[in-house]
KOLLUMRO-194071 format. One line per field, with one value per residue (C-alpha): residue in one letter; x, y, z. Coordinates in nm, 4 decimals, decimal comma. Example, Ala and Ser with C-alpha at 12.3 -4.5 7.8 and 13.67 -1.06 7.14 Angstrom:
2
type: a	s
X: 1,2300	1,3670
Y: -0,4500	-0,1060
Z: 0,7800	0,7140
! end
This chain:
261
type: x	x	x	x	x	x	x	x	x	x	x	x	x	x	x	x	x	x	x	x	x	x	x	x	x	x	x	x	x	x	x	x	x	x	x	x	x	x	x	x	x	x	x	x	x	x	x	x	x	x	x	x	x	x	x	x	x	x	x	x	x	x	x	x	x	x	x	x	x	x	x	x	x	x	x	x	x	x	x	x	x	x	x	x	x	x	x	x	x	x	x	x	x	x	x	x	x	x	x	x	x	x	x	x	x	x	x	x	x	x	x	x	x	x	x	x	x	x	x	x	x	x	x	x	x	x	x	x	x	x	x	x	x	x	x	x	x	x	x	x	x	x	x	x	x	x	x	x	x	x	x	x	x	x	x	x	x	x	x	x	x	x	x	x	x	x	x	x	x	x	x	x	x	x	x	x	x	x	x	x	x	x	x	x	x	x	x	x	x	x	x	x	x	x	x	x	x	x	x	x	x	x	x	x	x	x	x	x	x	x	x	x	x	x	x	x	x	x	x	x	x	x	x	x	x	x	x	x	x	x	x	x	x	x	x	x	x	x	x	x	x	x	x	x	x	x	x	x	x	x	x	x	x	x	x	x	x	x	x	x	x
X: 0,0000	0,2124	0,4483	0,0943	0,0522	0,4408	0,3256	0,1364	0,3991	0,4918	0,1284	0,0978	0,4304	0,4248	0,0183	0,0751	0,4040	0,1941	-0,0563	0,1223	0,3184	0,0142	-0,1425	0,1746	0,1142	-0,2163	-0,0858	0,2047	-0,0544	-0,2816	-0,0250	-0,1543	-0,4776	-0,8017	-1,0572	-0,8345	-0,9041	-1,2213	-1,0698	-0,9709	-1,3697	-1,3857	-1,2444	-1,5093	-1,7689	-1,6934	-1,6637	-2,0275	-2,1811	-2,0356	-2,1220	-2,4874	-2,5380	-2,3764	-2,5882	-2,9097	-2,9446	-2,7741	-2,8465	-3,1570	-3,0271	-3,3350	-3,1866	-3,3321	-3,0836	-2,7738	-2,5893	-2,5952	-2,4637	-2,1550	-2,0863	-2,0817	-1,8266	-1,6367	-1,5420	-1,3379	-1,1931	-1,0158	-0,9239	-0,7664	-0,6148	-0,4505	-0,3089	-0,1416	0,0258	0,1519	0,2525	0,4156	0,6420	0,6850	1,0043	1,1333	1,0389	1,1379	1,5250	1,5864	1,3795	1,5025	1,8236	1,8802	1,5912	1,5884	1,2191	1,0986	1,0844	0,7402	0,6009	0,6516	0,4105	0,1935	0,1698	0,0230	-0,2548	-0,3232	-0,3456	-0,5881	-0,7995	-0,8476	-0,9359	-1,2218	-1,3480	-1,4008	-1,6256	-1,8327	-2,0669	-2,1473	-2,2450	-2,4788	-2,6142	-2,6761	-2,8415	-3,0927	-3,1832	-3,2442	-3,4682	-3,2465	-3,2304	-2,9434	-2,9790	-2,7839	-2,5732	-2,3536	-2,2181	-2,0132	-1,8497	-1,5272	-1,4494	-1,4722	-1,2673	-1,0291	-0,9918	-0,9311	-0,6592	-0,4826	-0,5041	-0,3929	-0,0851	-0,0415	-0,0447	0,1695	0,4530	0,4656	0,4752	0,6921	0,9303	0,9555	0,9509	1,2999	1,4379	1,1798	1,0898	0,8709	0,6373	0,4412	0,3570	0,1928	0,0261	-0,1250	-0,2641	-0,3222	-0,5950	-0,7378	-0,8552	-0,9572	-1,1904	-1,3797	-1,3509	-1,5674	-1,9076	-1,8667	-2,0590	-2,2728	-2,4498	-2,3448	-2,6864	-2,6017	-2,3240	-2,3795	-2,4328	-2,0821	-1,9045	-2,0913	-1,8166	-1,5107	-1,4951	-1,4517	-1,1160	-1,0246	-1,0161	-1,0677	-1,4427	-1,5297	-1,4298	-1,7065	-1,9340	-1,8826	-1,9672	-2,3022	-2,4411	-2,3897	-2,5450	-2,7071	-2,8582	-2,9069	-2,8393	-2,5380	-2,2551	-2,3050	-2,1109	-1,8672	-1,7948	-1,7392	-1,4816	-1,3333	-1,2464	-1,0819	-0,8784	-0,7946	-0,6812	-0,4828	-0,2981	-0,2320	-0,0442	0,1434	0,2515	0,3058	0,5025	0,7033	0,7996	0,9318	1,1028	1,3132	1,4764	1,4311	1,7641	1,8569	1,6884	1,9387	2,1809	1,8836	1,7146
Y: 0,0000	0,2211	0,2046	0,1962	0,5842	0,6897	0,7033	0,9850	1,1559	1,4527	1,5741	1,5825	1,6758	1,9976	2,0879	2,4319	2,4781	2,3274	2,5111	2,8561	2,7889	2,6561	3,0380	3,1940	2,9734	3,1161	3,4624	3,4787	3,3174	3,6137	3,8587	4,1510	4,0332	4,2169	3,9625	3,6866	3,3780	3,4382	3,2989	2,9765	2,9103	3,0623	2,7724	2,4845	2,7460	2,8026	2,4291	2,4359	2,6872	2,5530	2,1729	2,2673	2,4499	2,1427	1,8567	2,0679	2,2410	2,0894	1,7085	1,7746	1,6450	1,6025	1,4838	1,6785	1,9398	1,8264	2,1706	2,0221	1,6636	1,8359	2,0785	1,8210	1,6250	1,8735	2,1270	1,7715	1,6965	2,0636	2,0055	1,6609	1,7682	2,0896	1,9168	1,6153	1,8942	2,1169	1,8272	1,6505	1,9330	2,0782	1,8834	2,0317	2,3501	2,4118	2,3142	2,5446	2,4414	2,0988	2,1233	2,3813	2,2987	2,0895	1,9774	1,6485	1,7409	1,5878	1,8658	2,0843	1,8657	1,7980	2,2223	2,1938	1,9815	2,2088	2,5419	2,3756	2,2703	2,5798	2,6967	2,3888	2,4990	2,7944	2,6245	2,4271	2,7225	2,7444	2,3828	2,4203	2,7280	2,5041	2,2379	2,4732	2,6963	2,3035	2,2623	1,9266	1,8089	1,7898	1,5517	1,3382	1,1763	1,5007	1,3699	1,1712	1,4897	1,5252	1,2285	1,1672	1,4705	1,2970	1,0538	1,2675	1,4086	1,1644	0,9812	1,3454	1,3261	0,9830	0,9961	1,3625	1,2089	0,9026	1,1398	1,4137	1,1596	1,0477	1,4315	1,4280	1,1885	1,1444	1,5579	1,4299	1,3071	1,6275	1,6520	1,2916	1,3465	1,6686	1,4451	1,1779	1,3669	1,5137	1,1203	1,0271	1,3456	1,2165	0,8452	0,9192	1,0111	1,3577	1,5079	1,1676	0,9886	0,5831	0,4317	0,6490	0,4102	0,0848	-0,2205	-0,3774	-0,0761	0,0749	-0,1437	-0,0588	0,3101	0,1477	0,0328	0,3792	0,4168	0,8204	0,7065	0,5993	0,9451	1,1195	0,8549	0,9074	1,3002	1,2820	1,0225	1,3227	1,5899	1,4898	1,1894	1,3018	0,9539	0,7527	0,6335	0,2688	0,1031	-0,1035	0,2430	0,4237	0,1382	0,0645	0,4861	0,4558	0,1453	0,2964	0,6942	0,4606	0,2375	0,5485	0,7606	0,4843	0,3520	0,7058	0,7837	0,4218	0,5315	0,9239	0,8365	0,5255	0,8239	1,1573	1,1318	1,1704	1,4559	1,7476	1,5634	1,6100	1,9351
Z: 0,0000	0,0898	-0,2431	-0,4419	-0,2332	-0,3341	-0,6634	-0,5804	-0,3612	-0,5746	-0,6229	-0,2127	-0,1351	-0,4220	-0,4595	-0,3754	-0,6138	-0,9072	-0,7936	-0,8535	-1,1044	-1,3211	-1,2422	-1,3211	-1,6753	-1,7416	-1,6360	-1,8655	-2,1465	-2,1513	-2,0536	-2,2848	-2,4017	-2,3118	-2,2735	-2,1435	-2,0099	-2,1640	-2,4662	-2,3357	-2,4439	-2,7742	-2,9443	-2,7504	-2,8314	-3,2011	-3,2506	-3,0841	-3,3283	-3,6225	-3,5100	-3,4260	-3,7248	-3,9562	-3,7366	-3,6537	-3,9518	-4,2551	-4,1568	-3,9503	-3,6524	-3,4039	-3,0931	-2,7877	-2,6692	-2,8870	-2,7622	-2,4609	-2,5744	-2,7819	-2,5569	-2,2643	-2,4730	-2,6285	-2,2978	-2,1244	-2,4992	-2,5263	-2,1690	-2,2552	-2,6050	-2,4732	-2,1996	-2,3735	-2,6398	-2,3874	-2,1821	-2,4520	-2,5706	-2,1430	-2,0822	-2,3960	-2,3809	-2,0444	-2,0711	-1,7782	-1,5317	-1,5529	-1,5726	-1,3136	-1,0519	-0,7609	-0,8161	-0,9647	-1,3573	-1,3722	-1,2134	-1,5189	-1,7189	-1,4338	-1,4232	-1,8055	-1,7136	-1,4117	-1,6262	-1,8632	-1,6084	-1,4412	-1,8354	-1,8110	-1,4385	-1,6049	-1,8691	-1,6840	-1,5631	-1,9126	-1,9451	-1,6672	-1,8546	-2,1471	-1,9586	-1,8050	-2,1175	-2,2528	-2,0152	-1,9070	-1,5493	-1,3334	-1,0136	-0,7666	-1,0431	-1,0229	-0,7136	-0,9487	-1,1316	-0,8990	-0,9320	-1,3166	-1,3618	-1,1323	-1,3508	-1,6386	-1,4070	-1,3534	-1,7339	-1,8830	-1,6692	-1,7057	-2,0950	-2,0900	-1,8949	-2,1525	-2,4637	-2,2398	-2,2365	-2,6153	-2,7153	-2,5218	-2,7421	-3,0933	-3,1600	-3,4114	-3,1539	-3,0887	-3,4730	-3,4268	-3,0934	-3,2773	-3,5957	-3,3189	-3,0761	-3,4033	-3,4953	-3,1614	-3,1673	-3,4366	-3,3166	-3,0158	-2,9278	-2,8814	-3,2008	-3,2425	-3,0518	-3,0083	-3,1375	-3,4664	-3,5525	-3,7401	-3,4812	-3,5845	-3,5131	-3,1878	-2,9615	-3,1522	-2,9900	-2,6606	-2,7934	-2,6818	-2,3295	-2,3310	-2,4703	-2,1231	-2,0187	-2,2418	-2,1767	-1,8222	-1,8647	-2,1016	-1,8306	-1,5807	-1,7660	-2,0781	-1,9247	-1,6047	-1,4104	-1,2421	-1,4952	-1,5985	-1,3019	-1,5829	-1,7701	-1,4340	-1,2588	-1,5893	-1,6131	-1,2485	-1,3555	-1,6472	-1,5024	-1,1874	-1,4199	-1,7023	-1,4173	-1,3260	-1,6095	-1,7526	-1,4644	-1,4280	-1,8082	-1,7174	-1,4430	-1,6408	-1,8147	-1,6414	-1,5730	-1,9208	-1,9927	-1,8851	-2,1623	-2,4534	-2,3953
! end
């Protein structure tokens, strides 16, 4: 047990210096810019618009409240897909940091997933505003929320360690985790809904674990009831064993790193 918790140490041990320095990220992001972190939503939002418009009005799409369903799916995604590229390129792109600091290294990816989720915090007001001007219910199952973005915690890191790591060594990586999260975009329910897909193919999306993640998420709010117990243990399986493994991986050849970058 207590090696299983050590895998955890560094998040304890330095909350408040990710903390900060994920602040001081978003700070130095929107140094200069007038509306600020207002436009970490533009681009979930203009995805929205132009979605809704192709689905609702070109293809006469009449799913009750499908804002709600995209949005619901879409405001996690950008949270997930801006984390994995900033985390993948982080080691890189922060040279000095680790090679001069005295911190663990993973903490400067680790800070990259923290900066985009304050960015999705600030989202999720908005989703709530879409689910009531939908007229949509939100209950008990919201209970769940914390910990499903937990899980997407802890999988972002997991994965942005792995890929950190490769960057170090393979700088074409961040060019195929870019094409990469583009694909698994479309290769999830997100824009359609599951019982849209062909019968032989409505199982092969579950091939990709970050589908339990969404699915997890339009049970909460589109659905409005509990995650379906084998998608919501299968999600905490999956985040536990992603950090690990992503962080077994960085730590192999952390070392290494001040000799690279």
């Amino acid at each position: 047990m207590k090696n299983f918790l050590n895998q955890f140490e560094v998040l304890i041990k330095y909350r408040y210096l990710i903390w900060i320095l994920a602040l001081k990220e978003l700070k130095v992001r929107y140094r200069g810019s007038f509306l600020g972190f207002f436009w970490s939503l533009m681009n979930p939002l203009l995805l929205l618009i132009i979605y809704t418009f192709l689905f609702v009005v070109i293809f006469k799409n009449t799913a009750k409240a499908y804002p709600v369903y995209f949005f619901t799916g879409i405001l996690p995604f950008t949270w997930f897909q801006s984390s994995i590229l900033e985390g993948t390129n982080s080691i890189v792109a922060g040279g000095s940091f680790i090679t001069k600091s005295t911190f663990p290294s993973e903490i400067v990816v680790i800070v990259r997933v923290v900066a985009n989720f304050i960015n999705y915090i600030l989202g999720v007001p908005i989703l709530f505003l879409f689910v009531f001007v939908w007229h949509l219910k939100i209950g008990f199952p919201v209970l769940i929320f914390p910990i499903v973005i937990l899980c997407q915690f802890f999988i972002s890191c997991g994965i942005a360690m792995f890929l950190s790591t490769l960057q170090v060594f393979y700088r074409d990586t961040l060019q195929i985790v870019m094409n990469l999260t583009q694909f698994l975009f479309f290769a999830m329910p997100v824009m359609y809904f599951t019982s849209q897909l062909p019968p032989k193919l409505r199982h092969i999306i579950y091939i990709n674990p970050i589908a339990y993640l969404m699915k997890n998420y339009q049970d909460i709010f589109y659905f409005n009831y509990f995650p379906r117990p084998v998608f919501f243990i299968l999600l905490i399986i999956i985040s536990i064993l992603t950090y690990i493994l992503g962080r077994a991986y960085f730590y192999i050849y952390k070392d290494q790193f001040a000799e690279f970058v």
